[in-house]
Backbone bond lengths (Angstrom), bond angles and torsions (degrees), N, CA, C in turn:
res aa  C-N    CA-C-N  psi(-1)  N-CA   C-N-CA  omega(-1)  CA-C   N-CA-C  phi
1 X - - - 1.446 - - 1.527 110.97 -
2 X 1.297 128.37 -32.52 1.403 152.63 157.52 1.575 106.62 -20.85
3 X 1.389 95.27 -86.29 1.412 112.04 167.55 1.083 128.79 -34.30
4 X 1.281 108.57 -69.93 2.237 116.72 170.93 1.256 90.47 -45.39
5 X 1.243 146.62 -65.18 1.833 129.65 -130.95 2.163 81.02 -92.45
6 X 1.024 128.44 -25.13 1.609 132.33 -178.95 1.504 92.50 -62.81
7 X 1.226 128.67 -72.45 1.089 146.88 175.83 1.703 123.26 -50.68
8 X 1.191 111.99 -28.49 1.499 123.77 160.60 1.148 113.28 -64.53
9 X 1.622 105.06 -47.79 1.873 122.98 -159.38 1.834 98.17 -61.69
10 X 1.800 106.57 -47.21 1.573 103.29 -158.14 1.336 81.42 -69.25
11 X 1.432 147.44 -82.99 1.121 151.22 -124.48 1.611 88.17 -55.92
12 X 1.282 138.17 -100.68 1.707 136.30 168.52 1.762 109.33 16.97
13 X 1.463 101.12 -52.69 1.683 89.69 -160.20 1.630 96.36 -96.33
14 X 1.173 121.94 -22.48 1.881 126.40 156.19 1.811 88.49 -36.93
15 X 1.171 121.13 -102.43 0.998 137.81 -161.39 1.512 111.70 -25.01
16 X 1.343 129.53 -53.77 1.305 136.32 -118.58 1.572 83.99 -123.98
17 X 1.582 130.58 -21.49 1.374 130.74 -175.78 1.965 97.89 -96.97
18 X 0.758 116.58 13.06 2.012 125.81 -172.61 1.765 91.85 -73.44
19 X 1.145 111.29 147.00 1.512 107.63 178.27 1.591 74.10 -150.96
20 X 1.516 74.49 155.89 1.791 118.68 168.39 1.419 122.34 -112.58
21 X 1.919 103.68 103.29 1.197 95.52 178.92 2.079 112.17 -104.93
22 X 1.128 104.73 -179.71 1.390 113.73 170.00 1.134 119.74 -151.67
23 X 1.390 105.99 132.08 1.933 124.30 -165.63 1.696 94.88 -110.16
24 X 1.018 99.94 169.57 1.904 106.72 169.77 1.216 105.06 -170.16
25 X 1.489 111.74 -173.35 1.780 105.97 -167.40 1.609 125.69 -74.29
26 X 1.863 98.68 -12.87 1.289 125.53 -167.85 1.687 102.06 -119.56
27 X 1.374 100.01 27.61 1.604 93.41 178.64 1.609 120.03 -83.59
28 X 1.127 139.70 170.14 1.438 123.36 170.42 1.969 112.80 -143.59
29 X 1.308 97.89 175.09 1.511 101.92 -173.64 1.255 112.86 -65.30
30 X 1.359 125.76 -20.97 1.299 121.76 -158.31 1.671 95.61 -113.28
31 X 1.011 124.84 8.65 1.856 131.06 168.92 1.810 97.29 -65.43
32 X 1.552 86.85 168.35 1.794 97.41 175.84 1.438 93.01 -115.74
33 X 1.527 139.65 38.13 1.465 135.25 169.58 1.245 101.64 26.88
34 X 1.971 124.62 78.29 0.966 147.28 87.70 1.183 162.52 -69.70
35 X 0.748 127.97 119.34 1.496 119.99 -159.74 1.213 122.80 -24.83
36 X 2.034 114.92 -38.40 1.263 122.55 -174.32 2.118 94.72 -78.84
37 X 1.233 102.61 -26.62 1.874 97.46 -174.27 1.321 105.77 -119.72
38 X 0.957 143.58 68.37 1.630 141.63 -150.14 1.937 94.85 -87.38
39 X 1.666 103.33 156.33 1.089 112.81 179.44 1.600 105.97 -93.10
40 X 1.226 111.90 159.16 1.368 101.22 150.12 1.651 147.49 -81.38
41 X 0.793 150.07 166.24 1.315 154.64 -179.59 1.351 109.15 -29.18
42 X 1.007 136.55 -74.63 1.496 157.69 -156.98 1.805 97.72 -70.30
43 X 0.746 107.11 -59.27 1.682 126.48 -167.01 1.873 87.67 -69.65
44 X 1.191 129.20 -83.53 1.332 133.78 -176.44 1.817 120.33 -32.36
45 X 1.794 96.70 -33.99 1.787 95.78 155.82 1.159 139.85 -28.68
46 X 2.005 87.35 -69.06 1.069 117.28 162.75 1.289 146.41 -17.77
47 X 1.264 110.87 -37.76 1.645 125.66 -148.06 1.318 97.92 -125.88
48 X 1.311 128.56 -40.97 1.096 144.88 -173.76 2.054 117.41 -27.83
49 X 1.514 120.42 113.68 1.620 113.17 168.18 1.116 113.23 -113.93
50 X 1.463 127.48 -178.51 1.214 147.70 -175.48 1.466 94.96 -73.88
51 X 1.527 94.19 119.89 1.821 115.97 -163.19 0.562 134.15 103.72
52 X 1.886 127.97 -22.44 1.204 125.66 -153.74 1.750 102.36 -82.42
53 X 1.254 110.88 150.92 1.816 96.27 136.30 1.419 116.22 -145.53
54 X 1.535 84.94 175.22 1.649 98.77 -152.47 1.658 87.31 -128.55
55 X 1.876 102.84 134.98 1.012 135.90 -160.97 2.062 102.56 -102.84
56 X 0.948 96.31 117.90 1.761 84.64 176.70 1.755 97.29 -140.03
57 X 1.556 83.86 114.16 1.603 103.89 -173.18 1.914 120.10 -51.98
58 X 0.712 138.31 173.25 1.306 135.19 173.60 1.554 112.93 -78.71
59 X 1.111 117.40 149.49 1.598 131.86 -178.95 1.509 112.77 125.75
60 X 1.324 123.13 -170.09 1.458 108.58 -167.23 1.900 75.26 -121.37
61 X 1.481 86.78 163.63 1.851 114.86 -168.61 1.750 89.01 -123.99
62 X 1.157 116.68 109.66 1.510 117.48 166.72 1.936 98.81 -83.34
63 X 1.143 91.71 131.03 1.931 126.03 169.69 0.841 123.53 -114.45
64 X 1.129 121.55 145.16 1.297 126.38 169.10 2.127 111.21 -147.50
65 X 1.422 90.06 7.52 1.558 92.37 171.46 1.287 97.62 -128.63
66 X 1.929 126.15 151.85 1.187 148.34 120.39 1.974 102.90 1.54
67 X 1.281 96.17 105.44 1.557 108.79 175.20 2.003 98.49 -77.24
68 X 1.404 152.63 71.96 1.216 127.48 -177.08 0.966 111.83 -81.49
69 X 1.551 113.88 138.33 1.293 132.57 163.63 1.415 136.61 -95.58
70 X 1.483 123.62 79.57 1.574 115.60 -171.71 1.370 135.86 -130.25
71 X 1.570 95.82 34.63 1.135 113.31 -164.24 2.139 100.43 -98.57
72 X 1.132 105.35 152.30 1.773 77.20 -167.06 1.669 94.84 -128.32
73 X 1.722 110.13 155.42 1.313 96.91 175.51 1.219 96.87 -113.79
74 X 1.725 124.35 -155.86 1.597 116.82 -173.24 1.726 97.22 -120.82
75 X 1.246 102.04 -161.76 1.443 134.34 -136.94 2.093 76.34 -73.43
76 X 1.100 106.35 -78.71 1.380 143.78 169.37 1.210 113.36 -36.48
77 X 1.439 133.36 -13.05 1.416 119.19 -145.18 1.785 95.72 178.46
78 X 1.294 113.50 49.62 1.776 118.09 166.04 1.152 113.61 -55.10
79 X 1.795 98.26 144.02 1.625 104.77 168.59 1.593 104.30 -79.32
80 X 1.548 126.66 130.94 1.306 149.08 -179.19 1.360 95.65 -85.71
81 X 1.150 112.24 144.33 2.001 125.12 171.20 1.202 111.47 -167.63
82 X 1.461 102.12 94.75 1.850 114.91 -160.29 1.468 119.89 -165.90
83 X 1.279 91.23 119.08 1.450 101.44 -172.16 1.870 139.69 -3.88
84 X 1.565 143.09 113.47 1.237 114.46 -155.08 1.862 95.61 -77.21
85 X 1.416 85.65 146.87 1.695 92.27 160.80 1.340 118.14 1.98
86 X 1.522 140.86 166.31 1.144 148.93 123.25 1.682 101.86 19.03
87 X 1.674 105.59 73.53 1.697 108.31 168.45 1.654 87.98 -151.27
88 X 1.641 105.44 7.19 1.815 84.82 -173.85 1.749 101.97 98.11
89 X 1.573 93.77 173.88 1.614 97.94 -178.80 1.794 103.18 -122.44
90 X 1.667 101.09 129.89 1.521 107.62 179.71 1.644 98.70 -52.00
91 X 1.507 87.49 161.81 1.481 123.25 178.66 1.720 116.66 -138.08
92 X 1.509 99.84 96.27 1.526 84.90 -167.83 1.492 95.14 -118.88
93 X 1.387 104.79 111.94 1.768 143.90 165.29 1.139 108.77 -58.70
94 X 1.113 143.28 79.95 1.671 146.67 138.46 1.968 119.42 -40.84
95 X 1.441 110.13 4.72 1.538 98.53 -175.53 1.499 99.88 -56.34
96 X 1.036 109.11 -18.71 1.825 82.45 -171.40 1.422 118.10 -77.95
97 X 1.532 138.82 26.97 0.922 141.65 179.36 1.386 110.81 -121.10
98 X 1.279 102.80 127.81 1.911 103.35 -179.97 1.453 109.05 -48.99
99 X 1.587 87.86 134.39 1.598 107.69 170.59 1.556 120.00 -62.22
100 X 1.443 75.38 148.99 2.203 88.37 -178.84 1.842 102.28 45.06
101 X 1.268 124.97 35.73 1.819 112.66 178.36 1.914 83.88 -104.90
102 X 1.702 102.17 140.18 1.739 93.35 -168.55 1.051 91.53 -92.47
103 X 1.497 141.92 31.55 1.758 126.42 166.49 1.449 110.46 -124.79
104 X 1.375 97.69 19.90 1.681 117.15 166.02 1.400 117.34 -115.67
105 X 1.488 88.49 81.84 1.930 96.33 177.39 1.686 110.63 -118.36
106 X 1.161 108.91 143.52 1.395 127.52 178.69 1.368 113.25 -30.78
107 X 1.324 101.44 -80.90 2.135 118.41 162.20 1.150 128.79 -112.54
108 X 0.935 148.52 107.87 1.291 142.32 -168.15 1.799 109.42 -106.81
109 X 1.654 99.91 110.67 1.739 106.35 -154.06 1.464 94.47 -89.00
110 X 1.143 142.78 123.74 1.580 139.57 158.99 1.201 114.55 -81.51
111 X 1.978 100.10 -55.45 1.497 118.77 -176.31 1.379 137.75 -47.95
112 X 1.459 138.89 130.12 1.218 130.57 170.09 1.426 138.37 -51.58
113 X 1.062 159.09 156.93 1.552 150.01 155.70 1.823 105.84 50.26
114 X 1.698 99.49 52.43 1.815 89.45 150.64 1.563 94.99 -111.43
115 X 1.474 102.98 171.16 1.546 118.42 -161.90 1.912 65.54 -128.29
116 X 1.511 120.11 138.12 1.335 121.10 164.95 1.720 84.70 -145.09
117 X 1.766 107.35 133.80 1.352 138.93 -171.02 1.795 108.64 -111.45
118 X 1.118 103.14 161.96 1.266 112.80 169.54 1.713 124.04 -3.56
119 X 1.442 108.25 96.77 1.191 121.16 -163.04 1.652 94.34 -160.84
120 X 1.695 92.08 122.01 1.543 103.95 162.90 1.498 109.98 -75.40
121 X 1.409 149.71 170.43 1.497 159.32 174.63 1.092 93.82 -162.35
122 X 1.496 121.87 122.59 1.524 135.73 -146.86 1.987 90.05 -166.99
123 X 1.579 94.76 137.48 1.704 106.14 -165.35 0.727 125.08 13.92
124 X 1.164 130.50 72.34 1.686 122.28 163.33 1.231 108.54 -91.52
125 X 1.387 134.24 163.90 1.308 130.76 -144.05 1.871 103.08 -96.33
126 X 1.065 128.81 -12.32 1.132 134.78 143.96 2.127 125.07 -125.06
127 X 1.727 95.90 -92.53 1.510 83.82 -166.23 2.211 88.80 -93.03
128 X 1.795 78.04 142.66 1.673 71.01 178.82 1.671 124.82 -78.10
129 X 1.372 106.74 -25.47 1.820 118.05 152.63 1.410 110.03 -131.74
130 X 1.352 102.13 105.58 2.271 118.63 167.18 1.502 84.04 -85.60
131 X 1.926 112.20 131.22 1.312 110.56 121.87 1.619 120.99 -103.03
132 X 1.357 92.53 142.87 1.192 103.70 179.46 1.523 127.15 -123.94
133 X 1.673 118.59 99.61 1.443 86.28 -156.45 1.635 123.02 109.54
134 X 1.456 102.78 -78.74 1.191 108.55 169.59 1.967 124.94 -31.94
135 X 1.263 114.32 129.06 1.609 93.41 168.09 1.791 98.41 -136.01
136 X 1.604 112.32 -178.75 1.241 109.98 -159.06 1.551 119.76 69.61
137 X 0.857 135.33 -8.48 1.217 122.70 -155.48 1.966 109.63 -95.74
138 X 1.554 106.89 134.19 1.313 115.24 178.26 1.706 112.16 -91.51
139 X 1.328 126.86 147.93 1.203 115.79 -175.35 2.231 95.48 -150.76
140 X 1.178 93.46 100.20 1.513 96.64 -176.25 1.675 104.50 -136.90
141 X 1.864 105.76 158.37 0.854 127.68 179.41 1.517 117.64 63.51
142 X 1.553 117.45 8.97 1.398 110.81 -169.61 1.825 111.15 -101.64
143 X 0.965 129.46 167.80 1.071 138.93 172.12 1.424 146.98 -114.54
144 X 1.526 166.24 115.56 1.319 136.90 -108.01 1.579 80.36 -168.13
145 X 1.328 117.56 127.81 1.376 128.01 -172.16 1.717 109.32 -162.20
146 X 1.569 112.30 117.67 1.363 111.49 172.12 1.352 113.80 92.35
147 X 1.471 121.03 17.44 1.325 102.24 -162.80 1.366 97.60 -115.95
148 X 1.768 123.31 140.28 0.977 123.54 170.43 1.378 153.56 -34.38
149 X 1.630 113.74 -15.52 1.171 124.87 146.23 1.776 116.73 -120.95
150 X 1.369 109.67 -125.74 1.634 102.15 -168.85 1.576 86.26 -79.96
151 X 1.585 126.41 -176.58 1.176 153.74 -163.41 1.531 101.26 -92.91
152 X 1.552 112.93 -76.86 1.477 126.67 161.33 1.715 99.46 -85.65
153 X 1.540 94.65 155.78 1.794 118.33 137.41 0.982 138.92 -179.06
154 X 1.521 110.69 147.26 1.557 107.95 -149.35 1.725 97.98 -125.80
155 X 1.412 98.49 123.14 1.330 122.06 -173.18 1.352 119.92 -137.59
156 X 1.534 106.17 129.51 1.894 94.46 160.88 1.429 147.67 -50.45
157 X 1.199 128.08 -174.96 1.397 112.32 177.89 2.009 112.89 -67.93
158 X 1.013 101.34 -173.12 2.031 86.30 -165.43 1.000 96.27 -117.29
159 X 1.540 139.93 1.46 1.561 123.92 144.99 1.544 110.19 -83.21
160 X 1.182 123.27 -2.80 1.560 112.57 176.70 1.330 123.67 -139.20
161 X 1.196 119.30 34.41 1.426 126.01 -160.66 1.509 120.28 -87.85
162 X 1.447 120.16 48.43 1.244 152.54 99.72 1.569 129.99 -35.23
163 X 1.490 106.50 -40.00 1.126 102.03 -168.59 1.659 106.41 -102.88
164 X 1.239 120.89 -4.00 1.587 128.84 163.15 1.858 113.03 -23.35
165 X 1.162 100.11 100.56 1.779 92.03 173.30 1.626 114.71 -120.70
166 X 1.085 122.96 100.68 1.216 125.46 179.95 1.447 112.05 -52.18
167 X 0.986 114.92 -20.13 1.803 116.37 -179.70 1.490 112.54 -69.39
168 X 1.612 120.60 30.77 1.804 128.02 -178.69 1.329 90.09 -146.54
169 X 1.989 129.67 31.99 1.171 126.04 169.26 0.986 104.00 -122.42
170 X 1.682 130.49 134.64 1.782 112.01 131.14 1.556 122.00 -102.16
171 X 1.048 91.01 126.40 1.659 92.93 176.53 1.453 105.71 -111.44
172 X 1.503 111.69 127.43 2.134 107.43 -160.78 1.714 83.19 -141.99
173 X 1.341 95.25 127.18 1.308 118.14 158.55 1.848 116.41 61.03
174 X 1.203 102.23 40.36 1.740 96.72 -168.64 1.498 101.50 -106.09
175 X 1.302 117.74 155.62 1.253 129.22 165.05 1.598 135.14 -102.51
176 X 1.249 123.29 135.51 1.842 101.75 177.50 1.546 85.49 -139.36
177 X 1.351 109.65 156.56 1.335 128.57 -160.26 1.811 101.57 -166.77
178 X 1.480 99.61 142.12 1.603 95.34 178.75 1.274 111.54 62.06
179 X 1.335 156.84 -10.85 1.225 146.28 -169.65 1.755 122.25 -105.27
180 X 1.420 130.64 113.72 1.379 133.47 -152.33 1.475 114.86 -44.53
C-alpha cells in the first residue's frame, strides 16, 4: 500500500509542477515566458521539464544560431513544442546561418521524449532538424523547406553511430521540400 500511495504521490507532483511557457518573435531572455513577457526560443529550451509546454506564437523568428535541445522529459510526461492557439503557425528562418556549413543546423535535438508540432524549419545552413542522440522523440505535422542539407535527420550519437535506431522515433505527417 506504501508503494501505490509513493507512486501516486510522484505521479501528482509530475503533473501538477508542468508549466506553460510562451516564446514569440519578440520574445527575450530576460521575460518570465508568459504570454504577457514571452521568452525567446533559445532561452525557453533551456528551461524546459518533463510536462512542460512551450507555446510559440505564429510569425516567423529570424536565426541565425543552432536552436539546442537537451533538456529531456520522461516516458509519462513529454516536452510539448507547438504552436500557441489561433496565432497562426511559427516560421523559424535560419537564413542567417552560412550556407551548406554542417554545424549550421536549424535544431539540433539531443533530448529525449519532446513531442515538437507544427513548425515550419526554413534555411538553415545545413539539416533543418538533426536528432542526435535524442530518443523517444515524436516529430509531426512540421515542415522543412530550403535548407541546406536534408529537412529532417535522424542519427545516432557521433561517437557511436552504429548504434542509431530509428525504431525510438515517430515522425507523422511532415513535409520537406527544396532541401539538398
Amino acid at each position: 500500500m506504501r508503494k501505490i500511495l509513493f507512486l501516486a504521490f510522484q505521479f501528482l507532483i509530475l503533473h501538477v509542477s508542468a508549466t506553460t511557457y510562451y516564446v514569440s518573435t519578440n520574445g527575450k531572455p530576460e521575460g518570465d515566458g508568459s504570454k504577457e513577457n514571452p521568452y525567446n526560443i533559445t532561452t525557453d529550451v533551456k528551461k524546459a521539464n518533463p510536462g512542460d509546454v512551450i507555446y510559440l506564437a505564429g510569425g516567423t523568428y529570424s536565426l541565425s544560431e543552432t536552436v539546442k535541445i537537451s533538456r529531456n522529459g520522461t516516458t509519462s510526461s513529454p516536452i510539448k513544442m507547438q504552436p500557441e492557439p489561433e496565432t497562426g503557425r511559427p516560421v523559424l528562418d535560419f537564413s542567417g546561418q552560412p550556407r551548406f556549413d554542417s554545424n549550421a543546423r536549424g535544431i539540433q535535438l539531443s533530448g529525449d521524449y519532446w513531442h515538437i508540432t507544427g513548425l515550419d524549419i526554413i534555411k538553415a545552413g545545413d539539416n533543418g532538424l538533426d536528432i542526435e542522440g535524442g530518443n523517444y522523440n515524436t516529430i509531426e505535422f512540421c515542415r522543412f523547406s530550403e535548407n541546406g542539407d536534408t529537412g529532417l535527420q535522424i542519427g545516432g550519437p557521433r561517437s557511436n553511430a552504429r548504434s542509431a535506431s530509428c525504431a525510438n522515433f515517430r515522425i507523422r505527417r511532415c513535409a520537406t521540400t527544396r532541401s539538398n
